[in-house]
VOPAGU-2260 file (C-alpha; in pm, 1 decimal, decimal comma):
REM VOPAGU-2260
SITE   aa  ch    i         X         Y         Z
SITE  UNK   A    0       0,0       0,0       0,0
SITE  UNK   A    1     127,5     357,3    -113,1
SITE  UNK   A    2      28,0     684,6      49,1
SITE  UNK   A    3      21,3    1000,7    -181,2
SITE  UNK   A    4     239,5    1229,4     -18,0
SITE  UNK   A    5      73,2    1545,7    -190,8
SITE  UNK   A    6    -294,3    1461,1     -88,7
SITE  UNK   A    7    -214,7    1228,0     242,9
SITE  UNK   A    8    -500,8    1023,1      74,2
SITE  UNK   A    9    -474,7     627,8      50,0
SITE  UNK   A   10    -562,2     602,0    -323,6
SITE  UNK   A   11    -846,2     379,2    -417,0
SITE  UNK   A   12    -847,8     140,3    -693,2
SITE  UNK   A   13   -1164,3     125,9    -846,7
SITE  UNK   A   14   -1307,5    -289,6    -918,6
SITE  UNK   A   15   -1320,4    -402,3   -1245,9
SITE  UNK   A   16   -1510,6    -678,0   -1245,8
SITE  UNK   A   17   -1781,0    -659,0   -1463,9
SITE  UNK   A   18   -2153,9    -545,6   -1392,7
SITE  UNK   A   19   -2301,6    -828,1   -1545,3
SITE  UNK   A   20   -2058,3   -1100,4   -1363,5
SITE  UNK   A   21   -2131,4    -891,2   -1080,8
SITE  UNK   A   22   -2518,3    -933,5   -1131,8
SITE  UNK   A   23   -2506,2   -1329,0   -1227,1
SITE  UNK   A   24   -2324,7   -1399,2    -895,2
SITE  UNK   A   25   -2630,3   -1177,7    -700,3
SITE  UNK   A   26   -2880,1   -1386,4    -924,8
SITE  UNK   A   27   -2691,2   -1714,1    -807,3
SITE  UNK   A   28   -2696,1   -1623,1    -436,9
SITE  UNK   A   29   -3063,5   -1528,8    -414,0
SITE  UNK   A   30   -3142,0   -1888,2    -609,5
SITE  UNK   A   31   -2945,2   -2070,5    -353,9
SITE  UNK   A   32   -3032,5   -1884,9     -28,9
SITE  UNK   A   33   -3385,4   -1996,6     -94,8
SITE  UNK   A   34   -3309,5   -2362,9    -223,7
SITE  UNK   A   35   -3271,9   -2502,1     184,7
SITE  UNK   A   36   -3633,0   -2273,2     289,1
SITE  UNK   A   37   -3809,8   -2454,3      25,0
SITE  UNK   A   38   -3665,6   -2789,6      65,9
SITE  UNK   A   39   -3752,9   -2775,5     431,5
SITE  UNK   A   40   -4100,0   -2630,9     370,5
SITE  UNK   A   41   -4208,5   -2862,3     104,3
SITE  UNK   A   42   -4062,9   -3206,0     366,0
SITE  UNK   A   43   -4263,9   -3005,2     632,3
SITE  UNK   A   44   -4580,4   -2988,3     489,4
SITE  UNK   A   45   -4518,1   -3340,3     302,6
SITE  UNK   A   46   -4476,2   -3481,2     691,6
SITE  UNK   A   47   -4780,1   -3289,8     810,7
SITE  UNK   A   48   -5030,3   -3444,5     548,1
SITE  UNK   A   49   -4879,3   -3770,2     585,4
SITE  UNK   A   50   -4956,3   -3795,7     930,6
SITE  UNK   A   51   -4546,6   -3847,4     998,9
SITE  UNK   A   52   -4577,2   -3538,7    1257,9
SITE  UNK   A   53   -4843,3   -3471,8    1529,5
SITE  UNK   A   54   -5032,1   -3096,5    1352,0
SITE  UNK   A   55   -5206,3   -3010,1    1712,0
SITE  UNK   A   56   -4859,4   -2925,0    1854,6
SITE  UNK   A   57   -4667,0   -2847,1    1462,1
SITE  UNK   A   58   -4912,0   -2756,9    1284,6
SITE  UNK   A   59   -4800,2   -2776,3     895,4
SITE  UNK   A   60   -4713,0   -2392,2     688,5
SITE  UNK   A   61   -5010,2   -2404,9     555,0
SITE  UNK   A   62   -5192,0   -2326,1     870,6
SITE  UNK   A   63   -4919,4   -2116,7     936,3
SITE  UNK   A   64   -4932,4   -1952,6     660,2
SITE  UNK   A   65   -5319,5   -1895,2     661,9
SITE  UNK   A   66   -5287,3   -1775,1    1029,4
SITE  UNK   A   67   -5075,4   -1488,2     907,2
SITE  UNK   A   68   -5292,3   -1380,1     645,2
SITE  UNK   A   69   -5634,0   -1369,7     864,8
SITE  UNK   A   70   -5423,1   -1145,0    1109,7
SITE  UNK   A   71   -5300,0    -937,7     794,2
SITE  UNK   A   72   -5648,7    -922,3     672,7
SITE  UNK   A   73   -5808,7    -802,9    1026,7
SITE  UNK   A   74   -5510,4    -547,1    1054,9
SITE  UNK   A   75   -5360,9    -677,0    1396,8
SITE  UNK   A   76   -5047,8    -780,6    1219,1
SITE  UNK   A   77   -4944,8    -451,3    1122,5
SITE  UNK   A   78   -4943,3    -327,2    1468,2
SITE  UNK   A   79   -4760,7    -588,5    1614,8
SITE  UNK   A   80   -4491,9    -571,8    1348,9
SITE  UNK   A   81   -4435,5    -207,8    1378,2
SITE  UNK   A   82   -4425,3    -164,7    1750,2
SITE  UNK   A   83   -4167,8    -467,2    1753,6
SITE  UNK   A   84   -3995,2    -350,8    1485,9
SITE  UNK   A   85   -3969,2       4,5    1654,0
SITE  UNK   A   86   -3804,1    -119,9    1995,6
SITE  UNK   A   87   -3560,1    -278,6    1792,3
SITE  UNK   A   88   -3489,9      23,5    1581,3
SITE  UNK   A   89   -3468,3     235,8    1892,0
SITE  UNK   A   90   -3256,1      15,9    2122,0
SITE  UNK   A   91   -3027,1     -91,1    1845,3
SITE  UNK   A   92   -2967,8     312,8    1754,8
SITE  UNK   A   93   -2937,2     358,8    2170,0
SITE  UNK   A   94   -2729,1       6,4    2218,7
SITE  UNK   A   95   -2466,0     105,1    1872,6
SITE  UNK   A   96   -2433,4     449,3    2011,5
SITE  UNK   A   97   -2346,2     408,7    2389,6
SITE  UNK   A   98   -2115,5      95,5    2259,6
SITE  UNK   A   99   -1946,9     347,9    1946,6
SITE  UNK   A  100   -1842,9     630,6    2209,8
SITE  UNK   A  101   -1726,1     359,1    2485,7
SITE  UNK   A  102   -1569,6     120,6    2231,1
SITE  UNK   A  103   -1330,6     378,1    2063,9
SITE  UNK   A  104   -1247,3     524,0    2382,9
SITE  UNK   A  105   -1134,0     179,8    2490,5
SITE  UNK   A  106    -970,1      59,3    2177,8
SITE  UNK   A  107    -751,2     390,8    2167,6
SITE  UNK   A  108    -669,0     429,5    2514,5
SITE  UNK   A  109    -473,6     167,7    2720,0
SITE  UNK   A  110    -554,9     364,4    3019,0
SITE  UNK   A  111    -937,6     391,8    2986,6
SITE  UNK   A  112    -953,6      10,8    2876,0
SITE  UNK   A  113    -780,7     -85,9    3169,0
SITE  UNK   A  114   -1032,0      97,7    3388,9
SITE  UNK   A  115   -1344,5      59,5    3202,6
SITE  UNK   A  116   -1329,1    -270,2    3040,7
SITE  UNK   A  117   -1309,3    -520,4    3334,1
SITE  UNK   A  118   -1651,7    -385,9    3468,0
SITE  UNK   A  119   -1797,4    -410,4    3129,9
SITE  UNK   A  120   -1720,9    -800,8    3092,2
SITE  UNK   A  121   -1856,1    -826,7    3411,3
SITE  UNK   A  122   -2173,6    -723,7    3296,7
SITE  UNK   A  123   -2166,2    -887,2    2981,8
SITE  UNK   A  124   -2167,1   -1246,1    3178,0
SITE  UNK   A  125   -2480,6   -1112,1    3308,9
SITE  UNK   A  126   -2807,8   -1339,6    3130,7
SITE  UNK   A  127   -3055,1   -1097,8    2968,6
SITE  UNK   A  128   -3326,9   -1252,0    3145,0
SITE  UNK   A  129   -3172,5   -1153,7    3513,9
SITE  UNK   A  130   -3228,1    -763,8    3358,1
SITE  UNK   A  131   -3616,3    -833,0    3352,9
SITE  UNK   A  132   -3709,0    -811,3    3675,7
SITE  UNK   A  133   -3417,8    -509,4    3783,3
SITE  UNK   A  134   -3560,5    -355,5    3497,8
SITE  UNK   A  135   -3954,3    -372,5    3591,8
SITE  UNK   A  136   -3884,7    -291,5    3944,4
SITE  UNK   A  137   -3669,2      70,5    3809,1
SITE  UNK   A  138   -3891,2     185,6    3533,5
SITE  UNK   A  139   -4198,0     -10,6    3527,2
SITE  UNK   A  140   -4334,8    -222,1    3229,5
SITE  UNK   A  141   -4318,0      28,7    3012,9
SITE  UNK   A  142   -4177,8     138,1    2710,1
SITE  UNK   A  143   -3843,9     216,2    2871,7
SITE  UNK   A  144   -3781,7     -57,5    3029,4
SITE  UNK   A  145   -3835,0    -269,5    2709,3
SITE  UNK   A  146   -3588,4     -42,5    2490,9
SITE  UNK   A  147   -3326,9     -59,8    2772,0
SITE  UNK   A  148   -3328,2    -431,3    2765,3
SITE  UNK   A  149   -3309,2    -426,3    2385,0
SITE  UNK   A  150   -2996,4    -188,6    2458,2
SITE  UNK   A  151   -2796,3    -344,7    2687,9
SITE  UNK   A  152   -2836,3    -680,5    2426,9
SITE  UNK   A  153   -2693,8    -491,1    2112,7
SITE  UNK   A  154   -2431,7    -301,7    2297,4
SITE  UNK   A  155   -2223,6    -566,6    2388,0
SITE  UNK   A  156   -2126,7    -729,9    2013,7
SITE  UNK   A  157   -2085,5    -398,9    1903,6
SITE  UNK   A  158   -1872,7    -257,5    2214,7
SITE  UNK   A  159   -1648,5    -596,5    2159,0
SITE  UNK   A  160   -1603,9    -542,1    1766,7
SITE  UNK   A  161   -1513,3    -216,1    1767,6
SITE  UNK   A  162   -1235,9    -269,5    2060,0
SITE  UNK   A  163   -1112,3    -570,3    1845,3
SITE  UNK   A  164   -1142,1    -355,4    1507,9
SITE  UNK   A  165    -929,6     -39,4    1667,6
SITE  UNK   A  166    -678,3    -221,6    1870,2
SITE  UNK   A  167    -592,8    -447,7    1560,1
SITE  UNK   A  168    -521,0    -173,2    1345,0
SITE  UNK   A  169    -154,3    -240,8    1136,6
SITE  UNK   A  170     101,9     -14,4    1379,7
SITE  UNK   A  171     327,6      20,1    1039,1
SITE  UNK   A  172      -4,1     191,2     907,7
SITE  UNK   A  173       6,0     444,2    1164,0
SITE  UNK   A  174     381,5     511,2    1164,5
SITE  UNK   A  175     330,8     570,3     768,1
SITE  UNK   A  176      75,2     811,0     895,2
SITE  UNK   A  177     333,9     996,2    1110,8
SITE  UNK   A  178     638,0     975,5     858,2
SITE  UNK   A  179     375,6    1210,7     624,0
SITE  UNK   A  180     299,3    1466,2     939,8
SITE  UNK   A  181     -71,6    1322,3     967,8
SITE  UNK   A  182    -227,2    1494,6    1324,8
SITE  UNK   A  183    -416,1    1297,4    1502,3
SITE  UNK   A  184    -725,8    1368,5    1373,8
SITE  UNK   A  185    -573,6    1211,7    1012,8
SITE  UNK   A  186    -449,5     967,9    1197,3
SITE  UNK   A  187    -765,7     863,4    1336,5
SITE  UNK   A  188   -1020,2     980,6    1051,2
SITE  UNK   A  189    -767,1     811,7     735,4
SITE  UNK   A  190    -592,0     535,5     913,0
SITE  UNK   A  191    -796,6     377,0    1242,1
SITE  UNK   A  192   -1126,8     399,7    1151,4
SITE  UNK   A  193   -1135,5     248,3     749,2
SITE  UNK   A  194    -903,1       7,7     898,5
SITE  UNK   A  195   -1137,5    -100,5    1187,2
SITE  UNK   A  196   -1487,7     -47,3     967,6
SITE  UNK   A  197   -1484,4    -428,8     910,6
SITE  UNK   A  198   -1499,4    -521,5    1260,0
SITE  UNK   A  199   -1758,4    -239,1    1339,8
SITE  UNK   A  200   -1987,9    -400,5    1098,7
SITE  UNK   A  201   -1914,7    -741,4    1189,8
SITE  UNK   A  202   -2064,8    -594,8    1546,6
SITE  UNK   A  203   -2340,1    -398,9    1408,3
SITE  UNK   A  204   -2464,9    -717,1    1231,0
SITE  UNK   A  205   -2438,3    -922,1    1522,6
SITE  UNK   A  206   -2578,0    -654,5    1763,3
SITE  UNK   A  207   -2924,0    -648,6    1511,9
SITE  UNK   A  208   -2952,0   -1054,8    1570,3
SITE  UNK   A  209   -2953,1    -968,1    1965,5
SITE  UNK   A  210   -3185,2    -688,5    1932,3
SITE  UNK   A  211   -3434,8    -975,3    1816,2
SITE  UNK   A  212   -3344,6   -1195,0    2065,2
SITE  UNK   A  213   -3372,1    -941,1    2334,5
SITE  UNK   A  214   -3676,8    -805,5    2204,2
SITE  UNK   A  215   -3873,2   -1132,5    2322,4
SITE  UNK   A  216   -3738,6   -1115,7    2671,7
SITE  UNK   A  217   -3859,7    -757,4    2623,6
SITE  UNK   A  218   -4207,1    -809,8    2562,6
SITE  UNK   A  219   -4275,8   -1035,8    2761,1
SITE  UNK   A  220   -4246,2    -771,2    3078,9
SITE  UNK   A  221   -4624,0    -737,7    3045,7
SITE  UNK   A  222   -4671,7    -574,4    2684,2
SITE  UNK   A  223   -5017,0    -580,1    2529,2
SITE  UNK   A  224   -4875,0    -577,1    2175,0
SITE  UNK   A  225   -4624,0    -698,6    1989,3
SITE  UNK   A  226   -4467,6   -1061,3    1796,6
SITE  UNK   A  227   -4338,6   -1129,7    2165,5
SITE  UNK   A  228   -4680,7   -1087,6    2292,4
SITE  UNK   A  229   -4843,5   -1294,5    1997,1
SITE  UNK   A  230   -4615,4   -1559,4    2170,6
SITE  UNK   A  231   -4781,0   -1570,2    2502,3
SITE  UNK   A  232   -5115,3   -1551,2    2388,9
SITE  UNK   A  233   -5026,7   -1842,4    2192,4
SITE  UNK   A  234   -4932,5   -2020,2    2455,2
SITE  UNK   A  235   -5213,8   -1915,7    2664,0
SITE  UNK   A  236   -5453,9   -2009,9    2424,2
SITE  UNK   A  237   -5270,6   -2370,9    2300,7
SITE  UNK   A  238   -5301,0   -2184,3    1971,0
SITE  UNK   A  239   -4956,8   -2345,8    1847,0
SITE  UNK   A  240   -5027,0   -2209,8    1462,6
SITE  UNK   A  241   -5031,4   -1841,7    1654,2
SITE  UNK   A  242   -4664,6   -1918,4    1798,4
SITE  UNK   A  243   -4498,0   -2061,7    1477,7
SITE  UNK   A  244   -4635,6   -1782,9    1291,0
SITE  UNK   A  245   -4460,1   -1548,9    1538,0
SITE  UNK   A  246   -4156,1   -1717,2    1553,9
SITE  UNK   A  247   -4132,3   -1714,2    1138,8
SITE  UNK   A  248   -4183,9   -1345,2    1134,2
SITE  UNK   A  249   -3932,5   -1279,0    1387,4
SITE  UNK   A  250   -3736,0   -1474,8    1136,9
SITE  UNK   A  251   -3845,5   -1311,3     815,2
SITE  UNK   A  252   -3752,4    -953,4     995,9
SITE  UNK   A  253   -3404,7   -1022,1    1119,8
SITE  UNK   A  254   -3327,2   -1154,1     820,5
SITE  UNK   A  255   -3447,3    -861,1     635,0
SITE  UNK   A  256   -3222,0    -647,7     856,8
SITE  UNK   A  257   -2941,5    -852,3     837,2
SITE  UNK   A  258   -2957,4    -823,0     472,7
SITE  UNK   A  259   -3005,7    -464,5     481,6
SITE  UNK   A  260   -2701,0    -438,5     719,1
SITE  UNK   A  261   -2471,5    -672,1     476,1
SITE  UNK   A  262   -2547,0    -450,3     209,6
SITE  UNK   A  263   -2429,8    -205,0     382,8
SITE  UNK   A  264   -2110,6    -360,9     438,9
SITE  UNK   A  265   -2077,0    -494,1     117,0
SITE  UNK   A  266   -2088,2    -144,0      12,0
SITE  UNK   A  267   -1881,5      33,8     282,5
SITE  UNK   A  268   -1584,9    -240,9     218,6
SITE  UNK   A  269   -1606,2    -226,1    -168,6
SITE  UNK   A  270   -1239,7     -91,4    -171,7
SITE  UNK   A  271   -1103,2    -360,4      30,2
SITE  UNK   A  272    -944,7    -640,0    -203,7
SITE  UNK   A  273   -1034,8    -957,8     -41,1
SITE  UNK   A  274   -1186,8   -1302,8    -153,4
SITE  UNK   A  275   -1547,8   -1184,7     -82,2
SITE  UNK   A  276   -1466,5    -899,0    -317,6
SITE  UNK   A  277   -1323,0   -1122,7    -605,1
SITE  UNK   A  278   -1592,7   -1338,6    -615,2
């Protein structure tokens, strides 16, 4: 790697593979991300018909499917997909922030990780559900309570990748940085932070998975809406078509997000010239 000493820029070499390669292998990957689904579905509901499996307690995605659309059609599905979806949103923003200020402060200074860190891993041994009831008894069943939860599950990936992303930064890249007079800022704005971008998304990506995860735990601290809700009243009501159908649309959504977020990546890290990129 060369640094031009005129513009202190790292100079970029555009791709060349071609648009239409480029396309085929985006064409290929969508066919074969959905060969497995299928497969499974189609054995599923083969099982279901033939008897093979019990329906009252796994029911076949048919009557999944079917229970999905009768909520869809009486407009209760909406709801409880947006106000899901929204906790996530908001404790993943809240969770990505708190873990982006603490991580680089942690990563860059030996001092502050030495006093900060240890209590953090210390928490981060801490099971979600053991939050729940701390939570409920400081703020309630509220709102809060559930976003702080969601939080405190997305922080930690996040907090850990970008730590691992700034402290593995190349030293050599930095002391080219200081042979061309780059201040600290350059230093940190040209050098550190494209060279610790792959971790950070590494950690954003696994910090949306939590934020699903911790979302359940979330709503089950008494909510009256939401897929985590549609879970207990499934249970409640031995209504096991209700609780696969929730548990597939968790499913559908943090996939969704975790493509959005890989897309993302796969457009922040174009420049990098790795396998994924040759491909």
């Amino acid at each position: 790697m060369t640094i031009n000493a005129k513009t202190n820029d790292f100079p970029i070499e555009k791709s060349s593979k071609p648009k239409s390669r480029t396309d085929s292998n985006k064409f290929r990957g969508l066919v074969l991300g959905w060969i497995l689904p299928i497969v499974l579905l189609v054995s599923w509901e083969a099982a279901a018909r033939l008897g093979l499996i019990d329906t009252y307690v796994f029911p076949a995605p048919t009557i999944i499917f079917q229970k999905i659309v009768e909520m869809a059609q009486d407009g209760t599905l909406w709801g409880h997909i947006s106000i899901t979806f929204l906790r996530v949103l908001i404790g993943f923003f809240a969770g990505t922030f708190l873990a982006l200020i603490l991580g680089s402060f942690v990563g860059y200074f030996k001092w502050f990780e030495q006093l900060v860190d240890p209590l953090i891993q210390a928490f981060r041994s801490i099971p979600s559900l053991a939050w729940v009831p701390l939570f409920i008894l400081w703020m309630g069943i509220g709102e809060p309570s559930k976003v702080l939860l969601i939080a405190v599950g997305v922080f930690f990936p996040v907090y850990l990748n970008i730590v691992s992303g700034i402290q593995g930064v190349d030293r050599k890249l930095i002391e080219v940085g200081k042979i061309y007079h780059f201040t600290s800022f350059q230093i940190v704005r040209r050098i550190i932070l494209p060279a610790s971008l792959p971790s950070f998304l590494v950690g954003l990506r696994s910090g949306v998975g939590l934020g699903w995860m911790f979302v359940v735990a979330a709503e089950l601290m008494g909510a009256g809406q939401g897929l985590g809700y549609l879970l207990v009243v499934g249970q409640n009501t031995y209504s096991p078509e209700l609780i696969m159908a929730s548990i597939i649309l968790f499913a559908i959504l943090g996939k969704l997000t975790d493509a959005l977020l890989k897309s993302l990546e796969a457009r922040a890290l174009r420049w990098q010239d790795n396998l994924q990129n040759q491909q």
